[in-house]
MIRO-515271 format. One record per residue (C-alpha): residue in one letter; x, y, z. Coordinates in nm, 4 decimals. Example, Ala and Ser with C-alpha at 12.3 -4.5 7.8 and 13.67 -1.06 7.14 Angstrom:
2
site code = a&x = 1.2300&y = -0.4500&z = 0.7800
site code = s&x = 1.3670&y = -0.1060&z = 0.7140
This chain:
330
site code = x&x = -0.1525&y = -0.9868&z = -1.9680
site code = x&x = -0.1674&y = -1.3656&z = -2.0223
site code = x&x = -0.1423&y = -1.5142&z = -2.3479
site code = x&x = -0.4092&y = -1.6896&z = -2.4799
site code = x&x = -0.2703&y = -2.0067&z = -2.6945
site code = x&x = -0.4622&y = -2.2162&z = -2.9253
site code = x&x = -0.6187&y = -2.3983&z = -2.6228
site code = x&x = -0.6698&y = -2.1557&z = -2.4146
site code = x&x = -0.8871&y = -1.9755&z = -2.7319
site code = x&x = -1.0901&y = -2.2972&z = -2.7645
site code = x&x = -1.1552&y = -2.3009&z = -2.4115
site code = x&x = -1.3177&y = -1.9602&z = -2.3788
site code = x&x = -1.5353&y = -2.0870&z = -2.6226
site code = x&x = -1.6818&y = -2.3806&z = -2.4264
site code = x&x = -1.9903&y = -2.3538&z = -2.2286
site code = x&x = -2.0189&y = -2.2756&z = -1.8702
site code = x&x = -2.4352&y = -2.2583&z = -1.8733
site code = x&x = -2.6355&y = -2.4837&z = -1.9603
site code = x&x = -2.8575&y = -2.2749&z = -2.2202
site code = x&x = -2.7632&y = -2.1675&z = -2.5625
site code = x&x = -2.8113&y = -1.8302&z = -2.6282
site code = x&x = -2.8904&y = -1.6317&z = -2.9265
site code = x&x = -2.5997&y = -1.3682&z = -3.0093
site code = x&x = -2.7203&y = -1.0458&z = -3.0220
site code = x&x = -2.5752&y = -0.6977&z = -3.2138
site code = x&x = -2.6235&y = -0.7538&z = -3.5917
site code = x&x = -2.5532&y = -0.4356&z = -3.7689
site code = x&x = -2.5904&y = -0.3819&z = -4.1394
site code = x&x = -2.3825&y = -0.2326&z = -4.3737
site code = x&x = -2.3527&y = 0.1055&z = -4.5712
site code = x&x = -2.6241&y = 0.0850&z = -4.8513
site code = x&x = -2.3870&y = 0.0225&z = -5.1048
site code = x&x = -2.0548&y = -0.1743&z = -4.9237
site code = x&x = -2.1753&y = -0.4400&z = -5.0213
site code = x&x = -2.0680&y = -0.8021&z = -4.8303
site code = x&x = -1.9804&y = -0.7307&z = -4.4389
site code = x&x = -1.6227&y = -0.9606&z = -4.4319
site code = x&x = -1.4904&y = -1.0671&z = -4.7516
site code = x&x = -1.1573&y = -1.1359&z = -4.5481
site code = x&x = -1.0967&y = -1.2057&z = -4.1973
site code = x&x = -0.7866&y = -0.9549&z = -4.1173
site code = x&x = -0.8254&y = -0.8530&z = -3.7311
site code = x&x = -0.4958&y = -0.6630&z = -3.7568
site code = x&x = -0.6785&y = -0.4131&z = -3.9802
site code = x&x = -0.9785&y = -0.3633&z = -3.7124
site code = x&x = -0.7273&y = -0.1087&z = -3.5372
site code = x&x = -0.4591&y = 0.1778&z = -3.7116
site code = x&x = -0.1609&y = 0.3287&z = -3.5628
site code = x&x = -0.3239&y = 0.6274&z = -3.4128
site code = x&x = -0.5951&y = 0.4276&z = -3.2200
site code = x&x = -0.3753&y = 0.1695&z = -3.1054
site code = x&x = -0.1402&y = 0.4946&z = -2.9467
site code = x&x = -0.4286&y = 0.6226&z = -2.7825
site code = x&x = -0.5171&y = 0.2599&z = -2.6474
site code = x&x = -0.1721&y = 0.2462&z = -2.5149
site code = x&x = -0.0838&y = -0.0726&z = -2.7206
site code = x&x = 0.1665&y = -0.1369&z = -2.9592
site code = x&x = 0.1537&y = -0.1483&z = -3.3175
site code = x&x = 0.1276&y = -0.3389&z = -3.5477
site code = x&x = -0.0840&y = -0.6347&z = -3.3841
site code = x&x = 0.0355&y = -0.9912&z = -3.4315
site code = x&x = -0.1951&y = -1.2078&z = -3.5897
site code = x&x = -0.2804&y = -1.5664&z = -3.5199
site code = x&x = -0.4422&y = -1.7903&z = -3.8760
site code = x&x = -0.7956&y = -1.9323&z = -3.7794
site code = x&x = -0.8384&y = -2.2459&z = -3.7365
site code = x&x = -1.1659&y = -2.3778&z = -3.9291
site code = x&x = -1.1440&y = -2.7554&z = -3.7793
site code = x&x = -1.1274&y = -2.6263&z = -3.4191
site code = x&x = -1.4042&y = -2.2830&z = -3.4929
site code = x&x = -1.1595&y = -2.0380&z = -3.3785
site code = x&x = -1.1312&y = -1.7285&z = -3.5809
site code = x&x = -0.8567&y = -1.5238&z = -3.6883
site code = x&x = -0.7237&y = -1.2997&z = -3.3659
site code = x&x = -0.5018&y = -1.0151&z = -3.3751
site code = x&x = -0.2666&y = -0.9657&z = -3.0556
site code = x&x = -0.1538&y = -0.5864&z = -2.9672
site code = x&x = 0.0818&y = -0.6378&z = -2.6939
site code = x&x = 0.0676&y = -0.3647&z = -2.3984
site code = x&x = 0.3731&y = -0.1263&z = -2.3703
site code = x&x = 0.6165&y = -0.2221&z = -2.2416
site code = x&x = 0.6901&y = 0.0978&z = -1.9832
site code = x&x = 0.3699&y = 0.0846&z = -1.8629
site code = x&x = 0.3364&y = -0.1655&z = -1.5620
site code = x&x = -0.0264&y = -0.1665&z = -1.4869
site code = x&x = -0.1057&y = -0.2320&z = -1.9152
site code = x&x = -0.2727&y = -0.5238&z = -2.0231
site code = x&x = -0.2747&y = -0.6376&z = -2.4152
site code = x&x = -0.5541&y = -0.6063&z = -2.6221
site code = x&x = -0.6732&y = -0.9152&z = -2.8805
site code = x&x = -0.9564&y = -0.9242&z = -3.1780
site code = x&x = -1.0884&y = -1.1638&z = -3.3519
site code = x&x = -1.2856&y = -1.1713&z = -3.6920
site code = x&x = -1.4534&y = -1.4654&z = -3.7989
site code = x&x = -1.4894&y = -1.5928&z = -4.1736
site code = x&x = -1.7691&y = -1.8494&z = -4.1816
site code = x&x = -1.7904&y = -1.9336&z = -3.8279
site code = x&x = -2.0893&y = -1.7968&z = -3.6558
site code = x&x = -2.1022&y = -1.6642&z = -3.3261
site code = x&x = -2.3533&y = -1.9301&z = -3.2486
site code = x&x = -2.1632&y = -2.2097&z = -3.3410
site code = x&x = -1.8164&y = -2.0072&z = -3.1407
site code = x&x = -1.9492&y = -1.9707&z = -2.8235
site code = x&x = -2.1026&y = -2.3241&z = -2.8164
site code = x&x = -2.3449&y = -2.1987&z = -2.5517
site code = x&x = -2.1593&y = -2.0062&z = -2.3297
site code = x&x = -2.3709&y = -1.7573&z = -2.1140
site code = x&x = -2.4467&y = -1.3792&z = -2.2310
site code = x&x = -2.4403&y = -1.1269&z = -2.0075
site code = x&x = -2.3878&y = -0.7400&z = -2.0115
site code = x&x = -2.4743&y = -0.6038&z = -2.3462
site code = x&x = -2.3152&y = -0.2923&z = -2.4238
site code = x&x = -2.3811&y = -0.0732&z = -2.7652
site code = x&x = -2.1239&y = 0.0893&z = -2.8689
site code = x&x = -2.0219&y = 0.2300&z = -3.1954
site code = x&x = -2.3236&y = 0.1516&z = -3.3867
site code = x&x = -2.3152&y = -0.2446&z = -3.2657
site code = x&x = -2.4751&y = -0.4259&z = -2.9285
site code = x&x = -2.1399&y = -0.5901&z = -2.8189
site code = x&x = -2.2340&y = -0.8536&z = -2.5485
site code = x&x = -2.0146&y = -1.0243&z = -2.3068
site code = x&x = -1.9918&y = -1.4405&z = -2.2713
site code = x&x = -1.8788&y = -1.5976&z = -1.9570
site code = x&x = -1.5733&y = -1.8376&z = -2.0468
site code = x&x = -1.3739&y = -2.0973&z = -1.8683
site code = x&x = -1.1299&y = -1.8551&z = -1.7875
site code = x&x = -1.2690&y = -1.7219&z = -1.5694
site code = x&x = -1.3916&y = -1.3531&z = -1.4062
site code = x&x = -1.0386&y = -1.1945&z = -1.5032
site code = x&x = -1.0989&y = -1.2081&z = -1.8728
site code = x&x = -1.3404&y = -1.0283&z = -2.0371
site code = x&x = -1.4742&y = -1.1344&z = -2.3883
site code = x&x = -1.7386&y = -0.8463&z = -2.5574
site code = x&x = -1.8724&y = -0.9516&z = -2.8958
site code = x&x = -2.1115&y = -0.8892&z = -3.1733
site code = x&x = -2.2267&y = -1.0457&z = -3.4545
site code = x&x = -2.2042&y = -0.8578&z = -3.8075
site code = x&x = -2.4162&y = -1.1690&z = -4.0143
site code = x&x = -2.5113&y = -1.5164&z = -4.0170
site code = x&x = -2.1127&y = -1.6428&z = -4.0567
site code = x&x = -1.9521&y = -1.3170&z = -3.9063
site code = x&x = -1.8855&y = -1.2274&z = -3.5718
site code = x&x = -1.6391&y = -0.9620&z = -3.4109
site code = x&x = -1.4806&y = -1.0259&z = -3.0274
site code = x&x = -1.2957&y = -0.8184&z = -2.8556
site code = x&x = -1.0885&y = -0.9348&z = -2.5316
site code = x&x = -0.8661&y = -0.8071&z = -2.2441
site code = x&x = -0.7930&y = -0.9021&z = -1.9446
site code = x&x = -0.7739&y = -0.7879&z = -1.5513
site code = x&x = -0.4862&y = -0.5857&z = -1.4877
site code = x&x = -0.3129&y = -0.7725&z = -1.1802
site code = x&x = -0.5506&y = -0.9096&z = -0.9249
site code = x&x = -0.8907&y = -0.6229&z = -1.0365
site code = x&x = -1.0755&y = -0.8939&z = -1.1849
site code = x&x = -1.3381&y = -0.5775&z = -1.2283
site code = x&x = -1.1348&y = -0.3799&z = -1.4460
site code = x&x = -1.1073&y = -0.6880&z = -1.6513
site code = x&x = -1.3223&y = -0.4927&z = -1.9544
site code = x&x = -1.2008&y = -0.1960&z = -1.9025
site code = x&x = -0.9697&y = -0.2188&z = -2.2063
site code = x&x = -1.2143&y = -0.4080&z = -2.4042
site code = x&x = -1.4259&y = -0.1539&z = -2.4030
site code = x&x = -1.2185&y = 0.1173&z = -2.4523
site code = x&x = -1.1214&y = -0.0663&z = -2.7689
site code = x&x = -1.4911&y = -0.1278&z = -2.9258
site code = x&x = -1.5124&y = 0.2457&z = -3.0759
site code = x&x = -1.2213&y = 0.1955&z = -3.2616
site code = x&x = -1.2104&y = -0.1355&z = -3.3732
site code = x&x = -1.5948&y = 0.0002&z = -3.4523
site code = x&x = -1.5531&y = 0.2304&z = -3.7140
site code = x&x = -1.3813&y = -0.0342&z = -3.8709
site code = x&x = -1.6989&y = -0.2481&z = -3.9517
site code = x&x = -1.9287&y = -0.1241&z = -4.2061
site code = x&x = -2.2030&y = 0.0806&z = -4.0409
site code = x&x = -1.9948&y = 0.1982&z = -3.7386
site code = x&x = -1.9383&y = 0.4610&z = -3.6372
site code = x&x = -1.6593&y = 0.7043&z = -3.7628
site code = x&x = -1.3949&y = 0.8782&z = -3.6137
site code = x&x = -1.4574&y = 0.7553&z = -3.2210
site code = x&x = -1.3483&y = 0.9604&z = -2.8987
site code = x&x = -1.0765&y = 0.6907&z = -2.7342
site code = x&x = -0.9276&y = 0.6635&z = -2.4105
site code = x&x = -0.7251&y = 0.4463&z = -2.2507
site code = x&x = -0.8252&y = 0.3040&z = -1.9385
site code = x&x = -0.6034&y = 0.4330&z = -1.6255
site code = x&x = -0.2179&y = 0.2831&z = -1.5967
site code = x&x = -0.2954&y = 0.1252&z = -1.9122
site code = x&x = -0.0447&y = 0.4115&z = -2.0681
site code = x&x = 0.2584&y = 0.5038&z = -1.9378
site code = x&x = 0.2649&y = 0.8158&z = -1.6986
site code = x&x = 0.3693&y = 1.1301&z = -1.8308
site code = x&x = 0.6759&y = 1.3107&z = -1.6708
site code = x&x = 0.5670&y = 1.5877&z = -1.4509
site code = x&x = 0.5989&y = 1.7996&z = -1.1522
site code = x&x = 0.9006&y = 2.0518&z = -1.0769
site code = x&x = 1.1528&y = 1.7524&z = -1.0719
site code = x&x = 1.1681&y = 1.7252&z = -1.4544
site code = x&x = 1.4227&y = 1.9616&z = -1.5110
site code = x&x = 1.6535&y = 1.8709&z = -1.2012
site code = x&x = 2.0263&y = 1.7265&z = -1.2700
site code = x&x = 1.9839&y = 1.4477&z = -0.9810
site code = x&x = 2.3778&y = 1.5658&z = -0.9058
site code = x&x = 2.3034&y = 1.8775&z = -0.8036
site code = x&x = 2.0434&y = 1.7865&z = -0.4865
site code = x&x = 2.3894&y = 1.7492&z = -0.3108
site code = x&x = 2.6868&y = 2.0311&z = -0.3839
site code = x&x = 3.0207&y = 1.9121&z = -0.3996
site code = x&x = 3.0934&y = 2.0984&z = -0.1022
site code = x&x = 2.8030&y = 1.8912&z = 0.0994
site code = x&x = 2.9084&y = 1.5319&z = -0.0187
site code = x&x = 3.2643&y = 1.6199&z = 0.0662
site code = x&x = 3.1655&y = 1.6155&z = 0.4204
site code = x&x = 3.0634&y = 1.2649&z = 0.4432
site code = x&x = 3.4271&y = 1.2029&z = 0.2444
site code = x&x = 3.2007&y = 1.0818&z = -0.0604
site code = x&x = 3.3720&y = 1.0663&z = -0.4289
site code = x&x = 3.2977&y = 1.3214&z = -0.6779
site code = x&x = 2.9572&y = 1.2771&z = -0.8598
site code = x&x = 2.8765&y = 1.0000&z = -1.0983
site code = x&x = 2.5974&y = 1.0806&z = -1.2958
site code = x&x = 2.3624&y = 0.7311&z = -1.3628
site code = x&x = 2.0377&y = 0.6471&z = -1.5821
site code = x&x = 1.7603&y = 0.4117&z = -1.5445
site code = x&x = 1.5897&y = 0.2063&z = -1.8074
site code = x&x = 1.2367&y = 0.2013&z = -2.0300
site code = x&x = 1.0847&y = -0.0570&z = -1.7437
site code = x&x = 1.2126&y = 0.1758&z = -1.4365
site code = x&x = 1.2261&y = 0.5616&z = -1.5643
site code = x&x = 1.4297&y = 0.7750&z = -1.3484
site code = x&x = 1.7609&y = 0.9576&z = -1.3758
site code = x&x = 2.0347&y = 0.9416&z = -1.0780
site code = x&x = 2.3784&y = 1.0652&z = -0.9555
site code = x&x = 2.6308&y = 0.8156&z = -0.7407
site code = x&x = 2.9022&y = 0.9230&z = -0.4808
site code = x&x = 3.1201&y = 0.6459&z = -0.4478
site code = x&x = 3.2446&y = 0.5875&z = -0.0901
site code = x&x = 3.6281&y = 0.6295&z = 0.0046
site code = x&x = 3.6251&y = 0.3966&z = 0.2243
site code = x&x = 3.7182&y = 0.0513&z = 0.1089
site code = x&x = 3.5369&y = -0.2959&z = 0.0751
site code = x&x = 3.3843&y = -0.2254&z = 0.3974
site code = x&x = 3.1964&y = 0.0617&z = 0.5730
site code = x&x = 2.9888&y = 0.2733&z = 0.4137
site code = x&x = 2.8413&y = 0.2349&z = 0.0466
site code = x&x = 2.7980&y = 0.4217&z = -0.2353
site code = x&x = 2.5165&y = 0.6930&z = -0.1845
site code = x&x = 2.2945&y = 0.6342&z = -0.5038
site code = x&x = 2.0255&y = 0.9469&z = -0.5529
site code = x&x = 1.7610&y = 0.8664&z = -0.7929
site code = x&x = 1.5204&y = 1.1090&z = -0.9382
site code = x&x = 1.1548&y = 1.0046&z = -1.0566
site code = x&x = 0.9384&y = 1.2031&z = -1.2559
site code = x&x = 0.6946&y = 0.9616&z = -1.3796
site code = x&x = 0.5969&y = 0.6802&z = -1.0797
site code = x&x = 0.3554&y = 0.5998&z = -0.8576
site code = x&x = 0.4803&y = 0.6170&z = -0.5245
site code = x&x = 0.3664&y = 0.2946&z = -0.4372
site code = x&x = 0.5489&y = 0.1698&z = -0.7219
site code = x&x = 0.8968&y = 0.2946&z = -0.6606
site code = x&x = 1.1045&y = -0.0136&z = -0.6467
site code = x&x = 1.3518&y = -0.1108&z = -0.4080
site code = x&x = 1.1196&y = 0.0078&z = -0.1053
site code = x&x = 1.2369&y = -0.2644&z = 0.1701
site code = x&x = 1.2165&y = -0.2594&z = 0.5066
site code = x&x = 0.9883&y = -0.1396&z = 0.7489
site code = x&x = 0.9094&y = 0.2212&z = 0.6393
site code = x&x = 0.8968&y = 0.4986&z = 0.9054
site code = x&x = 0.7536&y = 0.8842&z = 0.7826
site code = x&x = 0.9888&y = 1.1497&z = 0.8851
site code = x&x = 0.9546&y = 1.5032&z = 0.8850
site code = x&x = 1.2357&y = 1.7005&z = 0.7187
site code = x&x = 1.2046&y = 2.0800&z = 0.6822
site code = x&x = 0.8432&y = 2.0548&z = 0.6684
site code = x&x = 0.8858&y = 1.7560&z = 0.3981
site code = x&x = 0.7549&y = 1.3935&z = 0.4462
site code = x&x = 1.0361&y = 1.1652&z = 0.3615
site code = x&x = 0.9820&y = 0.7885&z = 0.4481
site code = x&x = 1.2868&y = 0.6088&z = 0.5682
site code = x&x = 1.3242&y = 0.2051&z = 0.4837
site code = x&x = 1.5343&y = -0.0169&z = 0.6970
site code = x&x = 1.5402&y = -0.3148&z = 0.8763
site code = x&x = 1.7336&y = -0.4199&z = 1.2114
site code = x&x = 1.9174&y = -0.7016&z = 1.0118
site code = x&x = 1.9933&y = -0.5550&z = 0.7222
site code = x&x = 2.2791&y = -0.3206&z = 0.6498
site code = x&x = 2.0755&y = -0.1141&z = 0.3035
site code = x&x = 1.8806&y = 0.2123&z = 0.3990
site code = x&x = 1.6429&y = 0.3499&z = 0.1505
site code = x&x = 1.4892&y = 0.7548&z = 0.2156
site code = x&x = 1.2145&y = 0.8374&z = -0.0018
site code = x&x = 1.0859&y = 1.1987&z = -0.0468
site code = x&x = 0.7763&y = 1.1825&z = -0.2423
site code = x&x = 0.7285&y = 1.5234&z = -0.3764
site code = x&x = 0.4161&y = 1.4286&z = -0.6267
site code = x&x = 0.2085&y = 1.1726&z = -0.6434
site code = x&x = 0.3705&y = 1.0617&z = -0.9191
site code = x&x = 0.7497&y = 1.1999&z = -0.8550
site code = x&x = 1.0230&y = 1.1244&z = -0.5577
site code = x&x = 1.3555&y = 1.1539&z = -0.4685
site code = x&x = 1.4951&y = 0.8311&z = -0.3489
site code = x&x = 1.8230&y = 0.8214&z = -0.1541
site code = x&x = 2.0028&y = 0.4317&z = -0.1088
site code = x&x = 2.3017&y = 0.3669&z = 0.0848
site code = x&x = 2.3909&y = 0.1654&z = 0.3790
site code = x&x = 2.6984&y = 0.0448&z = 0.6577
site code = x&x = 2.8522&y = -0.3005&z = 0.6048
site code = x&x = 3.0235&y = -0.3162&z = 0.9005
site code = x&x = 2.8236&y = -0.1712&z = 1.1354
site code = x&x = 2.4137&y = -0.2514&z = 1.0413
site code = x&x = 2.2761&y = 0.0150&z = 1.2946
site code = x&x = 2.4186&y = 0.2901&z = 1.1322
site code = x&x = 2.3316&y = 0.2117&z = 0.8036
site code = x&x = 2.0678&y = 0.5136&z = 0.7919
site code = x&x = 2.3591&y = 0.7696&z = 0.9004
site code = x&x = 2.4093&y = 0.8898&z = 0.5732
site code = x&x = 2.0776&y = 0.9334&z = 0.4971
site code = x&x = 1.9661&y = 1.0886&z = 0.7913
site code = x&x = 2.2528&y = 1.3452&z = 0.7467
site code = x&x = 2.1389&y = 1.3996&z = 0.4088
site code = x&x = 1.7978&y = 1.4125&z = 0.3702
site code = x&x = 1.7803&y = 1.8016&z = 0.4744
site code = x&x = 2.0694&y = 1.8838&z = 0.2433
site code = x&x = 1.8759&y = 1.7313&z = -0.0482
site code = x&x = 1.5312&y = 1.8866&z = 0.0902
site code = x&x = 1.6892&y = 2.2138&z = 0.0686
site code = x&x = 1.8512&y = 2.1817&z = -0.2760
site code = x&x = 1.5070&y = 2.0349&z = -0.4009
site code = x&x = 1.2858&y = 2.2916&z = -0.5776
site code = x&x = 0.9517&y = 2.3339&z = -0.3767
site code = x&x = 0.6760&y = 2.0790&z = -0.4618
């Protein structure tokens, strides 16, 4: 997600209509709470729990309002960092500022009540991909809550937003209490699944089978938080030259689509009754085999020939029913 400085904050305040509106949503407190915001502490609209099932982290980092310039406090929780398709989630809580005076004009548009409150949503200057849903608690009080569009879905740009109002809901006196949350989809990392969970990537090829391609002994390898997968290497015997390494790489919690290291022009191939989809390109002497065996686990193979480019997929090719067989069925 983009940040949002200082200016940026100011900006999505400004007026893109030429109307002032009325900000809708009040909600009054608990007979008994007494005054609505003695303090302006956003961090505290959201706890640990709520921010896990959000699928942001914890605790927020807030940002002091700034009076002179009418922006409120905001509180930042970043988006995980393992899950690709997250965005971050921000909230603001005003301390004599009004929502009138915030907003400056800016255009309402789809009202949404939720947790007690009408939260409604302001066009801003930045645009379709960011989505700002508020509501107004009194007179000098107003909540917002803001996310934007994961990658280039400027429609999903409220999807987090909204997710988020329950919660940061049954904060506010009057909301609601103990909310039903879910985070929007890829906003959380995947969960590992599917019958490669278990498998030692060094066993989809015996000793026995690798020796045949005079590949070294296996080398198991691990990925990191931002690409999770576990993998074996045979080293080539070969020199500088010739064939490489044959990396295998196990993944038990990706997208297909967002394997990395899928280059070339990709050609499906049927092995043993399995779709594998073979990578390569004319000039280039790197061959990638991908087995998908979930839609969100795969079994990628990665080797290549530098000396002779055309046979860079011989490994592979020679491999791919060896590992299909020594895979456990999908």
């Amino acid at each position: 997600m983009r940040f949002r400085n200082s200016l940026a904050i100011g900006l999505a305040a400004l007026v893109l209509g030429g109307c002032t509106s009325t900000i809708g949503g009040s909600a009054a407190p608990v007979p008994g709470q007494g005054p609505v915001i003695t303090k302006a502490e956003p961090c505290k609209l959201l706890s640990q729990q709520q921010a896990d099932a959000l699928g942001v982290t914890f605790p927020g980092k807030e940002r002091p309002a700034k009076p002179q310039q009418k922006i409120p406090g905001v509180c930042r929780f970043q988006e995980l960092e393992d899950a690709p398709a997250g965005v971050a989630l921000e909230v603001s809580q005003s301390k004599d500022l009004s929502a009138e005076d915030y907003y400056a004009g800016a255009l309402p548009g789809e009202k949404f009540g939720v947790g007690g409150f009408t939260w409604t949503r302001y066009a801003t200057v930045l645009g379709p991909s960011y989505c700002s849903l508020s509501t107004e608690l009194d007179a000098k009080t107003f909540i917002e809550v803001s996310s934007d569009a994961p990658g280039d879905d400027d429609s999903k740009a409220c999807d987090l937003a909204k997710a988020a109002l329950p919660a940061v809901a049954s904060h506010l006196p009057g909301g609601q209490q103990d909310p039903q949350i879910t985070a929007p989809p890829g906003q959380k990392p995947i969960e590992p699944s599917g019958p490669l969970v278990s498998v030692d990537p060094c066993t989809l090829l015996k000793p026995d089978q690798a020796a045949q391609f005079k590949l070294a002994a296996a080398r198991p390898m691990n990925g990191s938080s931002n690409d999770p997968k576990n993998g074996c290497q045979w080293d080539d015997t070969d020199g500088e030259d010739g064939k490489k390494a044959l990396d295998l790489w196990v993944y038990t919690a990706t997208k297909t689509e967002d394997v990395p290291g899928l280059d070339g022009t990709p050609a499906e191939q049927m092995v043993n009754g399995k779709k594998w989809i073979v990578y390569s390109a004319p000039d280039s002497p790197l061959c990638v085999a991908l087995y998908p065996v979930t839609p969100t686990s795969a079994i990628k193979l990665d080797t290549g020939d530098l000396t002779d480019k055309a046979k860079a997929c011989e490994i592979p090719q020679a491999v791919m029913p060896l590992v299909t067989a020594n895979a456990p069925a999908a």
